[in-house]
C-alpha positions as CSV (number, residue, x, y, z in Angstrom):
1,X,-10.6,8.2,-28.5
2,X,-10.1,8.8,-24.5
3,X,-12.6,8.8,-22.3
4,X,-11.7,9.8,-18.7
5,X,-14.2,9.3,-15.5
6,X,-12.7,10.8,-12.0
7,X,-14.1,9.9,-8.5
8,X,-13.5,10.8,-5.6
9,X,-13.3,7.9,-2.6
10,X,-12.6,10.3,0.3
11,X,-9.6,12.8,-0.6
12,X,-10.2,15.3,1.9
13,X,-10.6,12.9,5.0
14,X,-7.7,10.8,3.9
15,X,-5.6,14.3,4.3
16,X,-7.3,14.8,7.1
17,X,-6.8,11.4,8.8
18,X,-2.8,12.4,8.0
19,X,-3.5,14.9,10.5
20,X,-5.6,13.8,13.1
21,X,-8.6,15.8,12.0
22,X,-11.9,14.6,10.6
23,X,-11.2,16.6,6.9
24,X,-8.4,18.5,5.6
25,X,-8.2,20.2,2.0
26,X,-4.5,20.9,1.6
27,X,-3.5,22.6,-2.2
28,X,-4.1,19.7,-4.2
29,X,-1.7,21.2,-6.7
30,X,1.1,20.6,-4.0
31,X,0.2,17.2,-2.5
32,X,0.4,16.2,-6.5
33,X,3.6,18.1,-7.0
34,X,5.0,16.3,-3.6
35,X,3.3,12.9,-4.4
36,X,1.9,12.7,-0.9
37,X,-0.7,9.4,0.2
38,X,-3.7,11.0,-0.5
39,X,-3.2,11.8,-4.2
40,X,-3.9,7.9,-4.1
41,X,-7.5,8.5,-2.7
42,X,-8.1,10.4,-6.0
43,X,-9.4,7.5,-8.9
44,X,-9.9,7.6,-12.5
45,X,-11.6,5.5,-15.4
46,X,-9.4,5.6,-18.6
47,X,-10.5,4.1,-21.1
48,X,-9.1,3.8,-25.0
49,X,-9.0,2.4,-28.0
50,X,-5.8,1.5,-29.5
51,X,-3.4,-1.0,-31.1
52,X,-2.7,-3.7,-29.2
53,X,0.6,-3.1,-29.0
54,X,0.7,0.3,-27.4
55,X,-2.3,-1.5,-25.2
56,X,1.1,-3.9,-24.0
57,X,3.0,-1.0,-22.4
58,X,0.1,0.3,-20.7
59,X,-0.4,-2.9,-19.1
60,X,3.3,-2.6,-17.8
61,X,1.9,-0.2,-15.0
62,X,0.8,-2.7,-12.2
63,X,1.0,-0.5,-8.8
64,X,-2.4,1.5,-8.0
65,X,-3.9,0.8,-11.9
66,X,-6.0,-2.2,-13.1
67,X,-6.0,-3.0,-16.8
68,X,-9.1,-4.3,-18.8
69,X,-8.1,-5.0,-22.2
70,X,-9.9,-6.5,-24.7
71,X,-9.3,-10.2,-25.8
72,X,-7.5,-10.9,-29.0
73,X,-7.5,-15.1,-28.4
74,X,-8.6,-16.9,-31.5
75,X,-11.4,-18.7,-29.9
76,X,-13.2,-15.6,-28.9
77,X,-12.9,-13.4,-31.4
78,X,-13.4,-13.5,-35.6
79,X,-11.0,-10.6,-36.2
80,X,-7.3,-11.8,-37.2
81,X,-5.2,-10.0,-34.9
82,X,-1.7,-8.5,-35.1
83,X,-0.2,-6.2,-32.7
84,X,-1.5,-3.5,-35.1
85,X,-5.3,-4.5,-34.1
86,X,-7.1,-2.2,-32.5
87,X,-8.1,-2.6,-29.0
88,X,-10.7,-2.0,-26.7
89,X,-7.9,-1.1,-23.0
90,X,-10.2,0.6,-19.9
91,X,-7.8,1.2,-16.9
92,X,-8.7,2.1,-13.4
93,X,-5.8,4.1,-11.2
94,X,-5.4,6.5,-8.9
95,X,-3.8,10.0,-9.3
96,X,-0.4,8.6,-8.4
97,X,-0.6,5.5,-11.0
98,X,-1.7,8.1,-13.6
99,X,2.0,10.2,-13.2
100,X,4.3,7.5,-13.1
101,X,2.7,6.3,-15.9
102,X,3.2,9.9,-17.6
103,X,6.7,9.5,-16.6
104,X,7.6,6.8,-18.9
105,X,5.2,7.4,-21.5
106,X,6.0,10.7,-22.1
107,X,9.3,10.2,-22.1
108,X,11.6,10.6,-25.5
109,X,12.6,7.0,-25.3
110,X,9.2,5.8,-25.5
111,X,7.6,4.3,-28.7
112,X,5.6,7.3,-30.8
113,X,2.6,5.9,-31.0
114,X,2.8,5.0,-27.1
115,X,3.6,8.5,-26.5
116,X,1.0,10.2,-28.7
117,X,-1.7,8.0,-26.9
118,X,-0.2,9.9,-22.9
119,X,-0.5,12.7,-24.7
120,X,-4.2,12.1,-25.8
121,X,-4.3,10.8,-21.9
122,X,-2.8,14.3,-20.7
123,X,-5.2,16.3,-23.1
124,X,-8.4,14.6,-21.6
125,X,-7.0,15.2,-18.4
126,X,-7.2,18.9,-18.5
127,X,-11.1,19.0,-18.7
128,X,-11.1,16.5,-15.3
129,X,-8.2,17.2,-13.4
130,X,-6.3,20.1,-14.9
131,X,-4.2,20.2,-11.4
132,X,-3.0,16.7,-12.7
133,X,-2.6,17.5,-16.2
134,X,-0.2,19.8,-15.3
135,X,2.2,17.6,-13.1
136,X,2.2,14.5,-15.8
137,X,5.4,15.2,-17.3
138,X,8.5,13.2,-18.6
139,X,11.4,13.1,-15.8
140,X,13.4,15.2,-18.0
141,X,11.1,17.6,-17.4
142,X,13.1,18.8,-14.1
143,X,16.6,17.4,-15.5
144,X,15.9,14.7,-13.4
145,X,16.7,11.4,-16.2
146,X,16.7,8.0,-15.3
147,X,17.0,6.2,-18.2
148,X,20.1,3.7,-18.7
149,X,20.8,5.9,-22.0
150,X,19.2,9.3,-21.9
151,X,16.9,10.6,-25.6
152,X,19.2,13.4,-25.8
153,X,22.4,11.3,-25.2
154,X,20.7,9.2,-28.5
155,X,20.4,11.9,-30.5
């Protein structure tokens, strides 16, 4: 289950303050593709439920995202947990924080599970933000590969 919540905390004056104007409304589309400031102006509530193990490369992402994740510590909870137990993981990030994080977790090299759950991510997108859906993609994506050893040199 993904639940995604998007507000706004001034887009269109931080483009315009990029300018010297009081507002600006570039294409959206192409400050996203171009990965320019205000895309950071641009915030989202993700939240999810899933094991906490996939929850552990989430909370890899540290620059514009903040992770609340669910407590497995034995004193707290009843539940015997394993890094198969399911977990409650809300993060709060800005349109920039959501593509990098597409960018590795979409990626071939990433665990199934992990990538299945960006996908989910990306899917729920559409309804929000369907500009950003459309620009979270794997680097591959533009041949553009940074791993140390490539998916397709693997296979």
């Amino acid at each position: 289950m993904i639940k995604i919540t998007r507000f706004d905390t001034g887009y269109a004056e931080c483009c315009g303050s990029t300018l010297g104007k009081e507002e600006s409304l570039p294409n959206y589309g192409k400050m996203l593709y171009a990965r320019h400031s205000p895309i950071r102006a641009i915030m989202f509530r993700i939240e999810m439920v899933v094991p906490s193990f996939v929850s552990v490369h989430f909370v890899r992402h540290k620059i514009g995202v903040e992770h609340f994740v669910q407590s497995m510590r034995d004193d707290k909870t009843t539940v015997k947990a394993d890094r198969d137990t399911l977990v409650r993981h809300v993060m709060v990030c800005n349109a920039e924080a959501v593509l990098n994080m597409a960018a590795k977790r979409l990626c071939g090299k990433a665990h199934a599970q992990t990538r299945a759950v960006m996908q989910d991510i990306k899917f729920a997108m559409s309804s929000i933000d369907l500009a950003l859906s459309y620009q979270m993609l794997p680097p591959c994506a533009d041949a553009k590969c940074r791993e140390l050893v490539s998916c397709k040199e693997e296979k």
